[in-house]
C-alpha positions as CSV (number, residue, x, y, z in Angstrom):
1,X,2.6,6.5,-11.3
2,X,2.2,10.1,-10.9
3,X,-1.0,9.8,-8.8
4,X,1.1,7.1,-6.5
5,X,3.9,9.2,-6.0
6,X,1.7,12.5,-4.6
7,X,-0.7,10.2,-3.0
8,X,0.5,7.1,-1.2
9,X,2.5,7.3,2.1
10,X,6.1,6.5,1.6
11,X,7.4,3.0,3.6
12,X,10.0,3.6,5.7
13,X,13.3,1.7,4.5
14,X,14.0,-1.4,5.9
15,X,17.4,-3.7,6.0
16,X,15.2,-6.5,3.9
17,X,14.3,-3.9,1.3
18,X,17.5,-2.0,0.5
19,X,18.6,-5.7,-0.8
20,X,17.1,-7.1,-4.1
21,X,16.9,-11.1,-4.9
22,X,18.9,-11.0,-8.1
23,X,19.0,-14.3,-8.5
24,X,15.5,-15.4,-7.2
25,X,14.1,-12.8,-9.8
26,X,16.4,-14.2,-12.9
27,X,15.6,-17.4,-11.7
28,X,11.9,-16.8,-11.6
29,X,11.8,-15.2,-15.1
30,X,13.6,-18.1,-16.8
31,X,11.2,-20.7,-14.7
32,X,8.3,-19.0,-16.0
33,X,9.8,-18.5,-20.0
34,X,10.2,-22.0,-19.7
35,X,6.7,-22.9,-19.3
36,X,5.3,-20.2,-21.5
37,X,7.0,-21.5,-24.0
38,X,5.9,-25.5,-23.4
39,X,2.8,-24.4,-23.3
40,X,2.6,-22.6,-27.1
41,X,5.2,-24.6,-28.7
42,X,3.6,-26.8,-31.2
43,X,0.5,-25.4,-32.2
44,X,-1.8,-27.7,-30.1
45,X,0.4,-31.1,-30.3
46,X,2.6,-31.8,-27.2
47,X,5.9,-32.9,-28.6
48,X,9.6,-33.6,-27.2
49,X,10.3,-29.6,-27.5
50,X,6.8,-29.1,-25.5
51,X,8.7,-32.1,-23.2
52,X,11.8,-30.3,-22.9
53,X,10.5,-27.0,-22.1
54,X,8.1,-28.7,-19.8
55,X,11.3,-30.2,-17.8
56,X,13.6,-26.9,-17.7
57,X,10.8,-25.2,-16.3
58,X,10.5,-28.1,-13.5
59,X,14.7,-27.6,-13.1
60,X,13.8,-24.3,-12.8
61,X,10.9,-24.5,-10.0
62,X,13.8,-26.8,-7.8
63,X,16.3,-24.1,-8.2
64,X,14.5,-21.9,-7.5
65,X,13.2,-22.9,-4.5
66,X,16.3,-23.5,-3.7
67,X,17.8,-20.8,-3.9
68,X,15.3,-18.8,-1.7
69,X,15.4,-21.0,1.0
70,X,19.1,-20.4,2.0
71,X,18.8,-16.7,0.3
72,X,19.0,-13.9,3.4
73,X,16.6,-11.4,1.8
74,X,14.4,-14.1,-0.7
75,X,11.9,-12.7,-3.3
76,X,9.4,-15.3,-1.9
77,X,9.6,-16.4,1.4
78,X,9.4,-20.7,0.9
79,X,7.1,-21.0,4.5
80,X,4.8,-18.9,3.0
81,X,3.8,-21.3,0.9
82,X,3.5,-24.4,3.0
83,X,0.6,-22.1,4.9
84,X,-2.4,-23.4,3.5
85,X,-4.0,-20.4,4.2
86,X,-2.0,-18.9,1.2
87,X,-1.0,-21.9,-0.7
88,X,-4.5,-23.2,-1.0
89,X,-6.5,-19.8,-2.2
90,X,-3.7,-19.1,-4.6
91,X,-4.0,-22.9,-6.1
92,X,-7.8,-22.1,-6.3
93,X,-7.0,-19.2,-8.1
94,X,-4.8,-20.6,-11.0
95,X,-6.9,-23.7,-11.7
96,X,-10.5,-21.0,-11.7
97,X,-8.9,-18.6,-14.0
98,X,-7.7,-21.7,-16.3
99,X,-11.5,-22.3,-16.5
100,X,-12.0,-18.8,-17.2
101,X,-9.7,-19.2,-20.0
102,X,-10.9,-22.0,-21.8
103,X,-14.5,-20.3,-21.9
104,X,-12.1,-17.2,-23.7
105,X,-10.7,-19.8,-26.3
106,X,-13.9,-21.7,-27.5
107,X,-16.2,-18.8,-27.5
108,X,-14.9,-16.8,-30.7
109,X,-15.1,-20.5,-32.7
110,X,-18.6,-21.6,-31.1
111,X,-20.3,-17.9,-32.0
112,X,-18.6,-17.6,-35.1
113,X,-18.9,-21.5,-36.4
114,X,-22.0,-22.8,-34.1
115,X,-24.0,-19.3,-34.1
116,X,-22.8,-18.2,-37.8
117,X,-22.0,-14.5,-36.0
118,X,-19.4,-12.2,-37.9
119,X,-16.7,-11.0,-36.3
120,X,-18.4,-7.7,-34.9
121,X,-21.2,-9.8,-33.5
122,X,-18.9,-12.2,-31.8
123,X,-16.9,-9.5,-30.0
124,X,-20.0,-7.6,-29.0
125,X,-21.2,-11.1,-27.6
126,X,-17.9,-11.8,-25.7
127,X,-17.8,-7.9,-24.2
128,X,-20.7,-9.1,-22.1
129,X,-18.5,-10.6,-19.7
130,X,-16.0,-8.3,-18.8
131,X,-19.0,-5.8,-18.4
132,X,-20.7,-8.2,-16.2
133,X,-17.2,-8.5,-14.3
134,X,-16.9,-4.5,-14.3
135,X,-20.1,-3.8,-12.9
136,X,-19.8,-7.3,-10.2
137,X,-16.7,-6.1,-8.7
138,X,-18.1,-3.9,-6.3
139,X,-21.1,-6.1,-4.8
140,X,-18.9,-9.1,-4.9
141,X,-16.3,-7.1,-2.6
142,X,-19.2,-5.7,-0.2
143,X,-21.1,-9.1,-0.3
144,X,-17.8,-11.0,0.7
145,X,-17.6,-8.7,4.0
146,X,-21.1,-9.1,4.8
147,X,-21.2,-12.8,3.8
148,X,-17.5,-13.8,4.8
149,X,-15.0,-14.5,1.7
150,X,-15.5,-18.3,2.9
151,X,-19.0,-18.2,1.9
152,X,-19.0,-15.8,-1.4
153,X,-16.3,-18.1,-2.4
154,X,-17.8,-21.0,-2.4
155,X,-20.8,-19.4,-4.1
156,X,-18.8,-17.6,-6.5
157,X,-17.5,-21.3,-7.1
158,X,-20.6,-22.8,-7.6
159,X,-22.1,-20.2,-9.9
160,X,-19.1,-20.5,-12.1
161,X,-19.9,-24.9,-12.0
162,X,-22.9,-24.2,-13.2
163,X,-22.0,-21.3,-16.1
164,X,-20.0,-23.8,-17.4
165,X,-22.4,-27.1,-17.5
166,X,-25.0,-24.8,-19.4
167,X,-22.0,-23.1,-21.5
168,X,-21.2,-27.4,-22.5
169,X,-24.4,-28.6,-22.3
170,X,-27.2,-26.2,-23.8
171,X,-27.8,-27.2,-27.9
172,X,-26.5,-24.5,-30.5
173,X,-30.5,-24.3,-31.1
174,X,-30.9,-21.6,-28.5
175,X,-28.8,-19.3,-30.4
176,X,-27.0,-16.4,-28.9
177,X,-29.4,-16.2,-25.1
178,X,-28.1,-20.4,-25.2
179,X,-24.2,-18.6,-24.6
180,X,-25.3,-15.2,-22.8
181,X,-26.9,-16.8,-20.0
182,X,-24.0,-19.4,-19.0
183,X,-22.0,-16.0,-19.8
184,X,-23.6,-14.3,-17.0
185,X,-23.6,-17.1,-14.8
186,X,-19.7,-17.7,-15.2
187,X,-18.9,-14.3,-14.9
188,X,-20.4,-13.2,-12.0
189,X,-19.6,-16.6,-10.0
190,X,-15.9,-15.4,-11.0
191,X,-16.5,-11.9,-9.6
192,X,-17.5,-13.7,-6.7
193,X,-14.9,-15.6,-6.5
194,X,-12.0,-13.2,-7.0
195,X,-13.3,-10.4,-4.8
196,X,-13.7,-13.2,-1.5
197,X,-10.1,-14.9,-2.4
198,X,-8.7,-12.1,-2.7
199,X,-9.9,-11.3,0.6
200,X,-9.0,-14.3,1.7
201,X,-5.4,-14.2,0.9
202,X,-5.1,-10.4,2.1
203,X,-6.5,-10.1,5.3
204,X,-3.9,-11.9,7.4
205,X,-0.9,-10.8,5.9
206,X,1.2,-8.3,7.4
207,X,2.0,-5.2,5.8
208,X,5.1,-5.9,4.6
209,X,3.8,-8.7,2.9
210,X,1.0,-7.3,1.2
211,X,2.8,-6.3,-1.7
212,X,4.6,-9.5,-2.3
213,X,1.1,-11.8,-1.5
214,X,-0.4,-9.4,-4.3
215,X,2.3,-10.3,-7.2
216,X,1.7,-14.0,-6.3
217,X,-2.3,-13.8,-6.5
218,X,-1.4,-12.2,-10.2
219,X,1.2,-15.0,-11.1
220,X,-1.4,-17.5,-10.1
221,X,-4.0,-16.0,-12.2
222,X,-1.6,-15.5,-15.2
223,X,-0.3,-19.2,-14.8
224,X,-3.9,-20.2,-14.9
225,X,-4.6,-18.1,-18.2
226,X,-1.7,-20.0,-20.2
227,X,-2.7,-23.1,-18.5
228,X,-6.1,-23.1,-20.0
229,X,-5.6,-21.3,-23.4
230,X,-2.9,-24.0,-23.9
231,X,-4.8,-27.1,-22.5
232,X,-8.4,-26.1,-24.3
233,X,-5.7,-25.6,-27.7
């Protein structure tokens, strides 16, 4: 915060920003309660409460929708998302990191029950991946402006296909290099991934979108996460 304040240029104040979508933003945050909570209620069984959770957060997506479409200065601007240009990449991005997810889920149980690792061993297995994505975020991002983000995406996509047939399909016999490799291969597919959608997504939005584009490329991804810890549950 400190950093941004000395360092970053202030925007100059607009009519659309000195007015704050109350209502879009409670609106929002009870939508997305609602399907938090359908989505851990239950402890892996999908019951009515799941159900009914499940439908307020629907009632919530139709008001909401709603209400920024006749709202004069809307939190999220509803023809943004009919662009496919936007609606499609952030769809992408939900349903990958659900994937991402479910690897996250099932690893601890497969290294600790399928492997016989302790608990130490397991975690220093699963810290392999977000080193790989640490030290992938940089080439993805330069290979996706060489390449084109079209291109690196659908490698990034593929790579992560095939990290997870070897993650399902490779016998417990191969012990811990039978889950590193598919690791590596999921992982860096998803570096791939992220750093050309993200480009993807960015690069033809106007400024004064940027921000706003930004906090719906991390609600996608954080959909996706519940999505797939509560699915693979």
């Amino acid at each position: 915060f400190l950093l941004a304040r000395r360092s970053l240029p202030a925007d100059a104040p607009t009519e659309r920003a000195s007015r704050f979508d109350c209502a879009g933003a409670l609106l929002l945050a009870l939508t997305l309660s609602a399907y938090a909570l359908a989505m851990t209620l239950g402890r892996g069984r999908f019951g009515p409460q799941n159900l009914a959770w499940l439908l307020a957060a629907a009632v919530g997506v139709s008001a909401f929708l709603r209400v920024e479409a006749r709202g004069a200065a809307p939190l999220v601007r509803i023809d943004m998302l009919r662009d496919p240009a936007l609606g499609g990449p952030l769809i992408a991005a939900a349903l990958v990191a659900t994937v991402m997810m479910g690897t996250l889920v099932v690893g601890p149980f497969h290294l600790s029950r399928a492997l016989g690792l302790d608990a130490m061993g397991a975690g220093l297995a699963m810290s392999m991946g977000p080193a790989i994505s640490m030290l992938a975020g940089v080439p993805a991002g330069r290979l996706a402006d060489r390449f084109g983000a079209d291109r690196v995406s659908l490698a990034g996509l593929a790579a992560m296909l095939a990290g997870a047939a070897l993650l399902a399909a490779l016998p417990a016999s191969l012990g811990i290099a039978g889950y590193l490799a598919p690791l590596a291969a999921l992982t860096v597919g998803y570096a791939l991934f992220q750093a050309a959608n993200n480009t993807l997504v960015m690069a033809g939005q106007p400024a004064d979108r940027r921000g706003l584009v930004s906090g719906l490329l991390n609600l996608a991804r954080n959909l996706g996460l519940v999505t797939g810890a509560a699915a693979l549950g």
